[in-house]
N, C-alpha and C positions, 0 to 999 in steps of 0.2 A: 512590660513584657520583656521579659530576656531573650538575647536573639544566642541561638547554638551554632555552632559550626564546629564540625568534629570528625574525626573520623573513627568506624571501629573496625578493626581489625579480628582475626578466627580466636583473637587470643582471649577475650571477651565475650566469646559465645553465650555463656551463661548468665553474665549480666543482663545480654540482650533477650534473652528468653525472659530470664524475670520480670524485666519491664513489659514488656505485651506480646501479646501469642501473635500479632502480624508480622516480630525480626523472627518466630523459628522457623527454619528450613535445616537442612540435612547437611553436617557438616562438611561428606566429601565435595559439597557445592556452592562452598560458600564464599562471596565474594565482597572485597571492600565495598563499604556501604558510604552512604552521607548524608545527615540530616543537616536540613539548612531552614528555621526559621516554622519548623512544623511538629507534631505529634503526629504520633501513628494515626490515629484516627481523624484527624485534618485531610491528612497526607492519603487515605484511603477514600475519605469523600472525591478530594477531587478525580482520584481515577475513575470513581463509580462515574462525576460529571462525564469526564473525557469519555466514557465508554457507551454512556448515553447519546452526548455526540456524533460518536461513530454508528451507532445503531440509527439514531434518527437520518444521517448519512445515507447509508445502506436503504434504507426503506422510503426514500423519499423516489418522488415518480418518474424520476430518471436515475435512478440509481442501480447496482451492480443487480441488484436482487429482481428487478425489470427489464433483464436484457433478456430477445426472445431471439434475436438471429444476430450472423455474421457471417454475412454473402463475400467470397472473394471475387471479384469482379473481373473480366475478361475484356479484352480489349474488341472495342465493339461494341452491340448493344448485349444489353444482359436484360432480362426479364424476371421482374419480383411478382409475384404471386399476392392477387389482389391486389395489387398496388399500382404496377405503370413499368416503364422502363428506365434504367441505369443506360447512359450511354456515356465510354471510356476513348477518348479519342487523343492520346500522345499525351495522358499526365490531365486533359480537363476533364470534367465530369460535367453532363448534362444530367436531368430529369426530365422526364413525359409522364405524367400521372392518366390513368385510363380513367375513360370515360365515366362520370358521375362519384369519383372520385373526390373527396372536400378536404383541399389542406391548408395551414397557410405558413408563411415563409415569414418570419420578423412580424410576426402577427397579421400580416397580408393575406390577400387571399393568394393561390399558387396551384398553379396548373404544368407548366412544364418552363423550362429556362436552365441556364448554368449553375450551378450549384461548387463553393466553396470546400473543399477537405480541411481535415485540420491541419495540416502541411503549409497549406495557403494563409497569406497574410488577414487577417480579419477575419480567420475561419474556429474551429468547424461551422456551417450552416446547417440549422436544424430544419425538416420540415415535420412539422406537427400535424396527425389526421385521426382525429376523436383522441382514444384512448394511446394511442401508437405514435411513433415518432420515431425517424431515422436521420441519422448523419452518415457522411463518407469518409473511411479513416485513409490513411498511405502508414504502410509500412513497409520501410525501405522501396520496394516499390513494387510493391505490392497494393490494390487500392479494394477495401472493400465495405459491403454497406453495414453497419451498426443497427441495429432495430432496437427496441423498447416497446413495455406496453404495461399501462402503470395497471393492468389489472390481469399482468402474469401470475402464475401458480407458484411461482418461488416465494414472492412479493404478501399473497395471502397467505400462503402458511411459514413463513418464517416466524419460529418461537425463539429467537434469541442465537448467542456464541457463547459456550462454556470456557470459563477462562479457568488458569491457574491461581490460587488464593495470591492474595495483593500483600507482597512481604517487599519494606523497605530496601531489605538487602538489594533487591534488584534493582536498585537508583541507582546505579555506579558513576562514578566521578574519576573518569578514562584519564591518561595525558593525552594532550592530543600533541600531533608529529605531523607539522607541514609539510607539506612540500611546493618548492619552489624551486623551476614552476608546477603546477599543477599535469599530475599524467593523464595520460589518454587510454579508457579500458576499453573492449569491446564485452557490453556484457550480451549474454544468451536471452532467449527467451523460448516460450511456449510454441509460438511458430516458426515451425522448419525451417532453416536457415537463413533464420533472421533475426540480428544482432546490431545492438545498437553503440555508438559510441558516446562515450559519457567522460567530463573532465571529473576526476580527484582528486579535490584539495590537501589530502592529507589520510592521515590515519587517526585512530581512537587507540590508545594502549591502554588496558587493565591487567588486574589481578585476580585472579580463584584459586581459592585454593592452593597456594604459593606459584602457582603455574603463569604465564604471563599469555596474553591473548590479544588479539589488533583485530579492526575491523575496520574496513576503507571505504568511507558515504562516499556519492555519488551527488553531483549538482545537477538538478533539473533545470531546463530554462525557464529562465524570469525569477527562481524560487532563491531564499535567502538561507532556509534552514537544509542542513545534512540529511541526506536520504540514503539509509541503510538497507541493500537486498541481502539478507542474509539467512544459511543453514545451518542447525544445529542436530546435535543427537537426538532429539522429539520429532523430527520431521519423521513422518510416515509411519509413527505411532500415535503420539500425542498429537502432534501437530499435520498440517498441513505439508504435503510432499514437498510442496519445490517451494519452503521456505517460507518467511513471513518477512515484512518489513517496519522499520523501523526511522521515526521522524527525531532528530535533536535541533538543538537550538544551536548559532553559530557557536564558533571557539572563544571561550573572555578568557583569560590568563592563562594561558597555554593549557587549559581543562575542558572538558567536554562531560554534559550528565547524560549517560545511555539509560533510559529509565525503559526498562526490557517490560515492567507494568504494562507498556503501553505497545507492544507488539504487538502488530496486527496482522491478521490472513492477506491475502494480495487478490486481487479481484478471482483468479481464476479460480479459490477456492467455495466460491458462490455460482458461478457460472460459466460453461462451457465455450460462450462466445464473449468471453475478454481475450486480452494477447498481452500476457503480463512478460516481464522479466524474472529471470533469475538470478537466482545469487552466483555471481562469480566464481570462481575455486578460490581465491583469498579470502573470501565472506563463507568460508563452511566451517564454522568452529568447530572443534572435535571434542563436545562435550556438552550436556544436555543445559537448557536455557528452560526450566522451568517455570514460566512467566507471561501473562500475558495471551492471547488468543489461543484455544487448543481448536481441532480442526474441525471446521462445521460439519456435523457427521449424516447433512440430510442431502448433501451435493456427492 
């Protein structure tokens, strides 16, 4: 087997059309490609895998597609509906489960007691009751309750995510531009003023078009791979409003592959009670990313 590595550049458009209808896309959008050790059609199975992936994700019974509430909690008791009470006392969180209520805690049984956030070392704590299930999030500090219920209405009629056709071109093989040290962003999100701080290692540089574009991932704690919040010109037609995101793998030789195939919606394009982020003002390309996730059009 012959291994390729190569690059093609706008000036070879037409060779790459001859070869398979998965390199055409529209010239004014076109950007440095890279194949490295695949065919188009190799190369497009595994997105179909990664997409399948993500779908079985999504639809699994705690997943984005089974969130049915998101209580912000008061400080005090708070009272959940059929369920017990929330009590918020300087940052801990208790539970009292009403009478004849059946949960259990780490597969215990559980009636009322302290309850872990995901803030907290060893958390989040889930408590499970039949079909339902709630945790306690903090954000910034703000505390509130997460619900599930693996037999929500989103959950049964969810028929899929319409993506854009899978064209290699959208592999791009970025430079990447450390920085050291790593900066400090506060990025936005969906809940009212409430923003998180996040290190960035660096940047992604490409090309489209002759134009040149950067895109600055974001390190999650514990995670090893780049996490892109990023907007482009599809948002709020094709896509999803406030952006989509994007996973690569670390930097090997000062390169980075952004494979834009594989953009995806951000929770709160499925459900009302997620608290996603947003894309920064550095992360809003100013040109259409035809690729990958278009916007679930039943939320």
């Amino acid at each position: 087997m012959f291994t390729i590595a190569f690059v093609v550049h706008s000036s070879i458009i037409g060779l790459l059309v001859a070869l398979s209808p998965a390199t055409q896309m529209r010239v004014h959008s076109y950007p440095t490609v890279v194949f490295r050790d695949t065919t188009a059609r190799v190369y497009e199975e595994e997105i179909r895998q990664w997409h399948e992936r993500r779908i079985a994700s999504l639809k699994r019974d705690h997943g984005w597609l089974t969130l049915i509430a998101l209580n912000w909690l008061n400080e005090g008791s708070n009272e959940i509906a059929s369920t017990g009470t929330v009590t918020l006392d300087n940052g801990k969180v208790s539970v009292h489960l009403s009478p004849g209520v059946q949960a259990t805690l780490a597969g215990k049984p559980f009636t009322s007691g302290p309850l872990k956030t995901d803030a907290d070392v060893g958390g989040p704590e889930k408590i499970e009751l039949g079909s339902r299930a709630f945790i306690i999030i903090k954000r910034g500090n703000q505390h509130a309750l997460r619900m599930w219920d693996s037999n929500a209405p989103a959950r049964k009629e969810f028929t899929g995510i319409e993506r854009f056709p899978v064209l290699t071109a959208w592999r791009i093989d970025a430079r990447w531009e450390p920085y050291n040290p790593a900066k400090q962003i506060k990025v936005p999100s969906v809940v009212p003023g409430y923003v998180e701080d996040y290190p960035v290692p660096g940047a992604a540089v490409f090309t489209i078009a002759g134009s040149e574009y950067r895109l600055e991932p974001v390190l999650e704690e514990g995670a090893t791979d780049l996490f892109f919040i990023f907007g482009d010109k599809t948002n709020g037609k094709d896509t999803y409003g406030g952006g989509r995101f994007l996973h690569a793998k670390p930097p090997k030789d000062g390169r980075v592959i952004l494979d834009f195939n594989k953009a995806y919606n951000p929770p709160c394009a499925f459900s009302p009670y997620a608290t996603c982020p947003l894309p920064p003002a550095s992360n809003r390309l100013p040109l259409k990313i035809e690729a990958g996730e278009k916007e679930y059009r039943d939320h």
